[in-house]
C-alpha positions in Angstrom: 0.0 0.0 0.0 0.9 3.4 -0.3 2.7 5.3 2.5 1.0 9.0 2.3 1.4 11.4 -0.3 5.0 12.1 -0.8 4.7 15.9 -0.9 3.1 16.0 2.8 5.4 14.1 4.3 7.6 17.1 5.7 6.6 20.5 6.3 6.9 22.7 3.0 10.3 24.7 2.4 9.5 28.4 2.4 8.7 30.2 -0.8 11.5 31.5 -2.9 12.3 34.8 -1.6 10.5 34.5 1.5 12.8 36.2 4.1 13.2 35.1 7.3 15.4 36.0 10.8 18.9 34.1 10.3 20.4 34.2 13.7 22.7 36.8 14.5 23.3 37.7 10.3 20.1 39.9 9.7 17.6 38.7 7.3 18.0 35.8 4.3 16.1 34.7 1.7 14.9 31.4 1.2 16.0 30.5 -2.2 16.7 27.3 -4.7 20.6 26.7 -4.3 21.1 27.7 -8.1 19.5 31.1 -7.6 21.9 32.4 -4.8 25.1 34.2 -5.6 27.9 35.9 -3.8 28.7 39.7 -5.1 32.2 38.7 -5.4 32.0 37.0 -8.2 31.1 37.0 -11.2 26.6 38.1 -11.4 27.0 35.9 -15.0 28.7 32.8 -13.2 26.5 29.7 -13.1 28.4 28.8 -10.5 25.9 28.4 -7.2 28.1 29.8 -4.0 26.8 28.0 -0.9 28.0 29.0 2.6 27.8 30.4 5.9 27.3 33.8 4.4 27.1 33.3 0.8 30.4 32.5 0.3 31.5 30.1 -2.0 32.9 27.0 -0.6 34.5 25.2 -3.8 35.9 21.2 -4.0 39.9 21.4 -4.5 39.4 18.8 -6.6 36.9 19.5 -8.5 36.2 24.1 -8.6 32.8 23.6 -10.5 31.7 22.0 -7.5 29.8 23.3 -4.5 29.9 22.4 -0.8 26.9 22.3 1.3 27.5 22.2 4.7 24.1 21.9 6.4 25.7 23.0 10.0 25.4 26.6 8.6 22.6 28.8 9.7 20.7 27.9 6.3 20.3 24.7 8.1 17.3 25.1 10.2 15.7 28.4 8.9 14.7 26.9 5.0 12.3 24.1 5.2 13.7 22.4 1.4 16.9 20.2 1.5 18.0 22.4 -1.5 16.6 25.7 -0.6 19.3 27.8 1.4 19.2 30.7 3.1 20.9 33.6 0.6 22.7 37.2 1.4 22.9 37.4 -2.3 19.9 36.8 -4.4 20.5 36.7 -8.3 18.2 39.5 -9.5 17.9 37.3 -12.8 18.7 33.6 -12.0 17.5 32.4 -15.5 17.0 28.5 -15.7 19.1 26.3 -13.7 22.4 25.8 -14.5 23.1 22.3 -15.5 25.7 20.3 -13.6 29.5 19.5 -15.0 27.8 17.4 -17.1 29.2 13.7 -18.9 27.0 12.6 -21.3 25.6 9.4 -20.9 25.4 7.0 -23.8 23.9 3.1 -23.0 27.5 1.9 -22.7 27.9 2.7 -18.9 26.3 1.2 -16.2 26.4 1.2 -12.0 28.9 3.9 -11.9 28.4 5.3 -8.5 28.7 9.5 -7.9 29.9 9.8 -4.0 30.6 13.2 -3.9 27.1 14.0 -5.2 26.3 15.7 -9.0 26.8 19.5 -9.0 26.6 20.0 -5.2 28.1 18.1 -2.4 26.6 18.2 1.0 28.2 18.3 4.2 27.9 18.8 8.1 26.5 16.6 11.0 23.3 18.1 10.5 23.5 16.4 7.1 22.0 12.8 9.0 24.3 10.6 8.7 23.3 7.9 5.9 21.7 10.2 3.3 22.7 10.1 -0.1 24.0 13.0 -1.8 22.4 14.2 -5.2 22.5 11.9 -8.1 25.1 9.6 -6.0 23.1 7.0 -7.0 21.5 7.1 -10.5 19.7 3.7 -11.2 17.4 4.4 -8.1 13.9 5.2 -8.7 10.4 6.0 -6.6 7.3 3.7 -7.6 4.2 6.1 -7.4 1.1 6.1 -7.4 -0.7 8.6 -9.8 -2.0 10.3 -6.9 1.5 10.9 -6.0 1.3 8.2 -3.4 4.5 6.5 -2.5 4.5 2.3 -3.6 8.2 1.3 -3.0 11.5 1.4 -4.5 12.8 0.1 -7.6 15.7 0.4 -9.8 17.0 1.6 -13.9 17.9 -1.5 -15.6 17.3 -0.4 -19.2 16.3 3.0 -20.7 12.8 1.8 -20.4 12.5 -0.9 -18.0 12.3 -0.4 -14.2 13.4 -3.4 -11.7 11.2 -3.7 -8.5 10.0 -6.6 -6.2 7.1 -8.3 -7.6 5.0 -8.0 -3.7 5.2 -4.5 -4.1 3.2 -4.3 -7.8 1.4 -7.0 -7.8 -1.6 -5.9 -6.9 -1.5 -2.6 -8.5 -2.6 -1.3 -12.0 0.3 -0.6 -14.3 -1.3 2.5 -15.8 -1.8 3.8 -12.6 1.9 3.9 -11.6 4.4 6.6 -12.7 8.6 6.0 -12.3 10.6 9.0 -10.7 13.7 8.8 -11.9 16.5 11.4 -10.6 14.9 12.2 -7.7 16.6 12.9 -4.4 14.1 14.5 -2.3 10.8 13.0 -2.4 8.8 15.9 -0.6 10.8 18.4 -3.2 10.2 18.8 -7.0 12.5 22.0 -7.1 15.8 20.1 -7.5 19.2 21.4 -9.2 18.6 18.4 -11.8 15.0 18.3 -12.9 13.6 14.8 -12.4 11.6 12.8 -14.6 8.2 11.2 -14.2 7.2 8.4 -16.1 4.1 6.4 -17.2 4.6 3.1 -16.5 2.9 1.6 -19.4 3.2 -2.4 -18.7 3.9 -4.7 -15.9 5.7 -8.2 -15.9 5.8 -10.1 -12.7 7.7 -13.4 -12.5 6.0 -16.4 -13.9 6.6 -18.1 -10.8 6.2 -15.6 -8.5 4.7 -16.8 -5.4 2.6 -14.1 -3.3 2.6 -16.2 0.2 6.4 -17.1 0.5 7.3 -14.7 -1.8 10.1 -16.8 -4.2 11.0 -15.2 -7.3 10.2 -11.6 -6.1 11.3 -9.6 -8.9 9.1 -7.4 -11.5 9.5 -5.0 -14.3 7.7 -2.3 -15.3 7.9 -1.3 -18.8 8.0 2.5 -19.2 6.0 4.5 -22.0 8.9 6.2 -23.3 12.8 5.9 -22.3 14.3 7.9 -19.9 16.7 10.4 -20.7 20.3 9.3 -19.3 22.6 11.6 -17.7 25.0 12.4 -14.8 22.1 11.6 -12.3 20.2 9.2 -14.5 22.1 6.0 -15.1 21.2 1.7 -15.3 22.3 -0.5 -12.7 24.4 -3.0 -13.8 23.3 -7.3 -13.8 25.4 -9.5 -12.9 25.9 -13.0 -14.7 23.6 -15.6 -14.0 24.5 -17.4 -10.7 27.1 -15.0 -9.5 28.8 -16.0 -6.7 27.3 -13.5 -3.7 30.1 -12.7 -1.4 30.9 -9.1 -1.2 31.3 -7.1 2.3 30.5 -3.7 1.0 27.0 -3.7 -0.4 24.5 -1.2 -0.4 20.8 -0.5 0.0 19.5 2.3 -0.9 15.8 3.1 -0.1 12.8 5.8 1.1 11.8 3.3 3.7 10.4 3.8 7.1 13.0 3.6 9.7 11.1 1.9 12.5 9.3 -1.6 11.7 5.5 -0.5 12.4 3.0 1.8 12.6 5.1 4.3 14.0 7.9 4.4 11.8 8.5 7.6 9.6 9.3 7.5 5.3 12.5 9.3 4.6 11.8 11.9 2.4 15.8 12.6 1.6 17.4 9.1 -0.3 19.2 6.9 2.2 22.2 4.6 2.0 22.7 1.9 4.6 25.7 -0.5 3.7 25.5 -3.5 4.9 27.7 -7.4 4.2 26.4 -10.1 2.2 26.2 -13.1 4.2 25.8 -16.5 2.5 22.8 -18.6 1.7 23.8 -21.0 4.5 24.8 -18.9 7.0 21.6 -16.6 6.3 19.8 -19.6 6.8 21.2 -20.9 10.1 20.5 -17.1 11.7 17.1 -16.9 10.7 16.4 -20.3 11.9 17.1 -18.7 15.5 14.6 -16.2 14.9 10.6 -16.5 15.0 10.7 -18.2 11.9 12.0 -21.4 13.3 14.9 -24.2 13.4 13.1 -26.2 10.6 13.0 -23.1 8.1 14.7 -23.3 4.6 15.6 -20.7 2.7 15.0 -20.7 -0.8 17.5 -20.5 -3.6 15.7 -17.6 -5.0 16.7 -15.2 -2.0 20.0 -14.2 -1.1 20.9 -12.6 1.8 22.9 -9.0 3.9 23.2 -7.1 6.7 22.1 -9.1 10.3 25.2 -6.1 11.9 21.7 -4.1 12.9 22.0 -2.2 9.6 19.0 -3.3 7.7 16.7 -2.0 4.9 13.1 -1.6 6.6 9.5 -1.4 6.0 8.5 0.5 2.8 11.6 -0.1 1.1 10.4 -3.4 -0.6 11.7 -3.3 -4.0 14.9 -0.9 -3.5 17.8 -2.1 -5.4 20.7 -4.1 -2.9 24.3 -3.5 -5.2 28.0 -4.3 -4.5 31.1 -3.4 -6.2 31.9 -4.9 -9.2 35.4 -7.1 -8.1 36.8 -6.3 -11.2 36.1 -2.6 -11.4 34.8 -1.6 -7.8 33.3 1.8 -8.8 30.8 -0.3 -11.0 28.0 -1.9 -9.0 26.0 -4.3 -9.7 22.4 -5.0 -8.5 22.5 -8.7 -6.8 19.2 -8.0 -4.8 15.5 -6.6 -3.8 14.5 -6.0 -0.8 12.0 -8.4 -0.3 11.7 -9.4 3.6 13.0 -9.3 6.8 12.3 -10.3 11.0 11.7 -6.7 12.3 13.9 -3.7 11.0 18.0 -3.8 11.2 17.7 -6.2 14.2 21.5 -7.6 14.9 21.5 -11.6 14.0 18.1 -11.3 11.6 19.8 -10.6 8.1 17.6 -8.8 5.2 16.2 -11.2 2.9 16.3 -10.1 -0.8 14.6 -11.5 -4.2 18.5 -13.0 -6.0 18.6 -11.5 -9.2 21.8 -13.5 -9.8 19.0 -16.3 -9.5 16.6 -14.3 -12.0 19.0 -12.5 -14.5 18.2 -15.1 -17.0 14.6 -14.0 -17.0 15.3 -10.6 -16.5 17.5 -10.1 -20.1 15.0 -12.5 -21.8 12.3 -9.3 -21.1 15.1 -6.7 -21.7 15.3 -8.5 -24.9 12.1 -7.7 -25.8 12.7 -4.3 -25.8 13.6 -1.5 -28.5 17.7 -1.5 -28.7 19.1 1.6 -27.2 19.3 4.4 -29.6 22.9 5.5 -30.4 24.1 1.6 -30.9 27.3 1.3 -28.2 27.0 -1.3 -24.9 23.6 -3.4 -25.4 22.2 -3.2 -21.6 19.4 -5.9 -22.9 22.4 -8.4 -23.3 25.7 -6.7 -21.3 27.6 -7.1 -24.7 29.0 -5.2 -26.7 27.7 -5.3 -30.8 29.8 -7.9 -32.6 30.9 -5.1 -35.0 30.2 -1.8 -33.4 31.1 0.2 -36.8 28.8 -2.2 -38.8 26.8 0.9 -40.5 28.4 3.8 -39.7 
């Protein structure tokens, strides 16, 4: 079911030039972080300068970038996570300024952006856990089209969303839409505008199996591709039966943060990284939970976390990825978050739908799709074309 409308779930920023008491600087303006700038540099720059008094605070490795550090007094004063309280107004802001911006062709996959796109955010105030902007691109919000949130899912082709099938099931596909690029669900004012998409089919897993759910993996086909860029990107798949072993994987979710009624949806993206942890070893610590010392685990679940750091209600159907060992700032998507005994509790792993398990089926449907325009990397098969200047 849906958890609330996602716009009500924090109180809403103040309006753009709404100017309110900063403590001990005189007044500010709450603006978007693209529309403040500081006099001493140049009115024309597309540069957004971000600190305690306007300043710019620049990345020594990369200038274009901007610090956030949510411990200054914009901190508590504007209500948006990318509304800041401005000296300096731009009299003329224009449109946004795009980020440094790479474009994105469909021969990349997973690649992971820690520092953030265009801004990086900082501070204790920051909580520790969310995501920065565009850090991770493959991960999208399930709505509702009345803007209700459904769960998490992730990019797997220009067109085709990955989610858990108990999610879905039960909904209409034409009533579902796929934000992709978002960061801050209660926010549509973002540096990078997001996209919203139709979801125009939905393809659960023949053997999907609603009681225990085995196989819990779906797609949704999309009306139209998304438009890939520095915050819109596929997450890798892995071969078929890849062996699950990595200790730094991550989930990335909206969820609730408390198992229950009383547990509150993120609005900002979170990151919690947890280990992997074996199919046998997954199955001997849930056997000392509620669930039992006769229970078996089925082969189409693989397993992480159980170190207290868990995924939680409301994130079913959030992508679980690990470094490629090959190339470890490529991930790859070996899970979705599918079930778990209570939320982050230490010896009670997350239980995840394998998509090493369900690849096979999963690029069988990708192959169904149109090829990605611009020829390049073939995300329906992970291969490159046989003879890439064939027709050139």
């Amino acid at each position: 079911g849906g958890a609330g409308n996602v716009q009500n779930q924090a109180g809403p920023p103040g309006p753009p030039g709404q100017v309110v008491p900063s403590p001990g600087s005189g007044p500010c303006n709450c603006v978007p972080i693209q529309n403040c700038a500081d006099p001493s540099s140049d009115p024309t720059s597309v540069q957004p300068s971000i600190g305690t008094n306007g300043a710019p605070v620049l990345d020594a490795v990369d200038p274009r970038r901007v610090v956030l550090n949510v411990d200054d007094r914009q901190a508590s004063i504007c209500g948006g996570a990318i509304q800041i309280c401005c000296d300096n107004v731009r009299q003329d802001p224009g449109p946004p300024p795009p980020p440094p911006s790479v474009p994105r062709g469909s021969d990349e996959c997973g690649i992971r952006s820690t520092n953030g796109v265009g801004v990086t955010i900082t501070g204790s105030a920051f909580q520790n856990g969310q995501a920065q902007i565009g850090e991770f691109p493959w991960m999208v919000a399930v709505l509702d089209k009345a803007n209700n949130y459904i769960g998490g899912a992730s990019l797997v082709h220009p067109r085709v969303v990955l989610t858990a099938a108990h999610k879905v099931h039960d909904k209409v596909a034409n009533n579902m839409v796929a934000r992709i690029g978002d960061w801050d669900l209660s926010n549509t004012d973002e540096p990078i505008p997001l996209q919203n998409i139709d979801v125009a089919q939905m393809v659960l897993h023949p053997t999907f199996d609603r009681p225990t759910l085995v196989n819990d993996v779906a797609l949704l086909i999309l009306q139209r591709d998304a438009a890939l860029s520095d915050v819109v990107m596929p997450i890798c798949l892995p071969q078929p039966n890849t062996n699950f072993d990595f200790s730094s994987c991550i989930i990335t979710g909206w969820g609730k943060d408390v198992f229950g009624t009383t547990g509150k949806y993120s609005q900002i993206l979170k990151e919690v990284s947890v280990p992997a942890v074996s199919h046998g070893q997954c199955q001997s610590m849930l056997r000392n939970t509620r669930l039992g010392s006769t229970f078996t685990l089925h082969n189409s679940f693989n397993c992480a976390g159980g170190n207290g750091e868990d995924a939680c209600t409301g994130d079913g159907g959030s992508p679980l990825v690990c470094p490629n060992p090959s190339n470890p700032n490529e991930y790859v998507q070996m899970g979705v978050v599918a079930w778990g005994i209570g939320c982050g509790e230490f010896g009670s792993p997350g239980v995840y739908g394998s998509i090493p398990h369900t690849v096979d089926w999963i690029r069988g449907e990708l192959q169904k799709q149109p090829k990605p325009q611009g020829g390049g990397f073939d995300i329906r098969t992970g291969q490159q074309p046989s003879n890439p200047r064939a027709g050139v």
